[in-house]
C-alpha positions in Angstrom: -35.4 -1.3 8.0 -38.3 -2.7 10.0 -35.8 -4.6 12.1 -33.3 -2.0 12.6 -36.6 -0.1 14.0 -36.4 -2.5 17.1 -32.8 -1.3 17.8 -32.6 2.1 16.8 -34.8 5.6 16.9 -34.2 6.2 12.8 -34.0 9.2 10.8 -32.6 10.5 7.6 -31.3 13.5 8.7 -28.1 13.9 9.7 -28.4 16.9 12.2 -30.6 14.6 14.1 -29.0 11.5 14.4 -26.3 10.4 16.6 -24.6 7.9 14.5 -25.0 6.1 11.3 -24.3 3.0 10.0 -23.1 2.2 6.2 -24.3 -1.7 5.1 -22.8 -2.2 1.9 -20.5 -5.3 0.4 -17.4 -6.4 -0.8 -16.4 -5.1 -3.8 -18.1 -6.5 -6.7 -15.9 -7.4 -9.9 -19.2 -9.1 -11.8 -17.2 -10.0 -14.6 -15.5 -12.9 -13.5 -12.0 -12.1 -14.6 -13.1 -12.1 -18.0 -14.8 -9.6 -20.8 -16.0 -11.0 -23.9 -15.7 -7.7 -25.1 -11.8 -7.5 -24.6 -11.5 -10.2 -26.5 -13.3 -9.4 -29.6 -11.5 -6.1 -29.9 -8.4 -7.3 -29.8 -7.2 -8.4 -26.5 -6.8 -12.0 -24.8 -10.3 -11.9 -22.8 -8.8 -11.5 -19.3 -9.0 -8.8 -17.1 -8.2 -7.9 -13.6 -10.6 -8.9 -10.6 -10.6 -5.8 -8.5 -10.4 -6.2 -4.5 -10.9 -2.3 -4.0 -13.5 0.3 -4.7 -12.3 2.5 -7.3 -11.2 1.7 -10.8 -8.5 -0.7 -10.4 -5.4 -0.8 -13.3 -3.0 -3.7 -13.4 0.4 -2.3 -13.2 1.7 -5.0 -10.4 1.0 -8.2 -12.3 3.1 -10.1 -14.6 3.9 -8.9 -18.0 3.4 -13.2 -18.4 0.5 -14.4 -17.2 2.3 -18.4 -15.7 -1.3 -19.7 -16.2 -1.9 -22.0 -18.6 -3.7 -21.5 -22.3 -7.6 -22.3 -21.6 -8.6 -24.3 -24.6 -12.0 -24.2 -23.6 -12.6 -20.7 -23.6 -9.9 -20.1 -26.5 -7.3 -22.1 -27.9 -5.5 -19.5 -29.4 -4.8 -17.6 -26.4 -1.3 -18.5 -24.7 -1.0 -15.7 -22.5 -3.9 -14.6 -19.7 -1.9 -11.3 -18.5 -4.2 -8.5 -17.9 -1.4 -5.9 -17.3 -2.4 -2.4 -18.2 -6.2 -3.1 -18.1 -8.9 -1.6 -15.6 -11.3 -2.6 -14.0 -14.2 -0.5 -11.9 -16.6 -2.9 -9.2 -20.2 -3.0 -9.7 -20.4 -1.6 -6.4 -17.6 1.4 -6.7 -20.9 3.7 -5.6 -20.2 2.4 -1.8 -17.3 4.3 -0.9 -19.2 7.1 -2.3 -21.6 6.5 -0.3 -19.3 6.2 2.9 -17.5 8.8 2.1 -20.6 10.8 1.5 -21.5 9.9 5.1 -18.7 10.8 6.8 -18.9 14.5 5.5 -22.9 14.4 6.6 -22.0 13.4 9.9 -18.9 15.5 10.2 -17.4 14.7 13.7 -20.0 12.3 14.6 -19.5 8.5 14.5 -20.0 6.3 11.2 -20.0 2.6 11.7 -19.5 0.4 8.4 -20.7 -2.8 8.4 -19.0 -4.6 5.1 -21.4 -8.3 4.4 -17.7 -9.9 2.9 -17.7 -12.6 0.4 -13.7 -12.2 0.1 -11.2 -10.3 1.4 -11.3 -6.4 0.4 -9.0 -3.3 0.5 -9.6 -1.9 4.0 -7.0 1.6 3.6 -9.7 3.2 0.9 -11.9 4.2 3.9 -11.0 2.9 7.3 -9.2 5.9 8.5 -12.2 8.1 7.6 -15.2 6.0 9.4 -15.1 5.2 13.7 -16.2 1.5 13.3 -15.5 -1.5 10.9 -17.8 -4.2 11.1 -16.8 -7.3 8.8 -19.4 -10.1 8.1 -19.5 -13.4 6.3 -23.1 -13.7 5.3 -24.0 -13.9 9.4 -27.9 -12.4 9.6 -29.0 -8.5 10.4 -30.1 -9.6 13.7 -26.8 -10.8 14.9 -25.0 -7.6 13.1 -27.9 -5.4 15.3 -26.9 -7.4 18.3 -23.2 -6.3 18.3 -23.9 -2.5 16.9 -26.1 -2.2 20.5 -23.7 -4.1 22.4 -26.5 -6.7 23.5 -23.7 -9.4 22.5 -19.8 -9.2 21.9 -17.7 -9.4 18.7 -15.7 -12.6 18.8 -15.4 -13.5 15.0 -11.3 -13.7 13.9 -10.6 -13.3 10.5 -10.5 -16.4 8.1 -8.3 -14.5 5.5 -5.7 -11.4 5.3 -7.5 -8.9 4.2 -4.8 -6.7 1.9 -3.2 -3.2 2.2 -3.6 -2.4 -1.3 -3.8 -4.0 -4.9 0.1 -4.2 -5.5 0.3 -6.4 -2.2 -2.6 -8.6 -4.1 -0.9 -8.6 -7.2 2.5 -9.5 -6.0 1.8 -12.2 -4.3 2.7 -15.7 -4.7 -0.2 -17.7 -5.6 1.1 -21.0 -3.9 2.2 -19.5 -0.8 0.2 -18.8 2.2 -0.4 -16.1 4.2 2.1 -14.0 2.3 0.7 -10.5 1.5 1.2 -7.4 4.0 -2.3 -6.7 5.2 -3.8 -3.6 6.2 -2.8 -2.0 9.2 -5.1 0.6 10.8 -5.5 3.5 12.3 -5.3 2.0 15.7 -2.3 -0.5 14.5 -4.1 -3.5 14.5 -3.1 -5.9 11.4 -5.8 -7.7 9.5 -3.9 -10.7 8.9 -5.4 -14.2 9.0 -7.4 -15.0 12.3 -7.3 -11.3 13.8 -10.3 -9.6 15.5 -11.3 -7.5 18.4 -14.0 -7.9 21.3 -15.0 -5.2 23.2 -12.2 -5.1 25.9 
């Protein structure tokens, strides 16, 4: 906050304010892919590792997980398929929070700036916001810098960045670049090494 105070006039209310900017992060499956609770009622341990928002359920996957048994974790367990099982992000409160925004600021500009420690579903909120920022761990003061314009985007995109679960689900694991990513509003693909500047 104290730095932002350098760049912007602040305020909390959104009658005042010209703009407003969303930091949150990717979304946050804590769990690791696996719930020690599934497994002691019953299931096989594994569950899905969300790349979205809201409550994901694994309908897409394979009714046969290919990997193999994890002796390890649990020797009787042949089968790591987490079809049919949900999963909701620590983090699922963000595009709340977004979303929240948007409606506060009605037709003026919202800016999201998204710290990324993966790829994420885009489509659950780009069409409602005026400006995506996406950010690998890079510090506030360079994020400031571009919001203000002082310097100019020129990051591409290390990974696709999906258009929806399905597309993450279905993909094959040994192949690369294979799943359809997002497409925006303005028809720009997020696919592996895209970006914008300013022109």
């Amino acid at each position: 906050m104290e730095l932002a105070e350098k760049y912007f006039d602040l305020t909390d209310d959104p009658e005042e304010a010209e703009a407003a900017v969303v930091f949150i992060t990717s979304p946050d499956s804590d769990t690791g892919g696996y719930s020690i609770e599934d497994r002691w009622t019953g299931g096989n341990g594994y569950i899905p590792i969300t790349l979205q928002y809201n409550t994901y359920k694994a309908v897409h996957t394979r009714t046969h997980s290919i990997a193999a048994d994890n002796p390890v974790v649990d020797s009787l367990i042949t089968d790591r398929s987490y079809r049919g099982k949900e999963v909701t992000p620590a983090n699922t409160r963000d595009l709340t929070t977004i979303l929240d925004t948007r409606t506060a600021m009605d037709e003026k500009p919202v800016i999201v700036v998204v710290n990324a420690s993966k790829p994420f579903v885009v489509n659950e909120f780009e069409r409602e916001v005026d400006g995506l920022l996406i950010r690998f761990g890079v510090s506030d003061q360079a994020v400031l810098n571009i919001l203000t314009g002082a310097f100019e985007p020129t990051g591409l995109l290390p990974v696709q960045f999906p258009a929806d679960m399905q597309t993450v689900e279905e993909q094959a694991e040994d192949v690369p670049h294979d799943m359809e990513p997002h497409v925006d509003s303005q028809g720009n693909r997020y696919d592996f090494g895209f970006g914008l500047n300013w022109s």
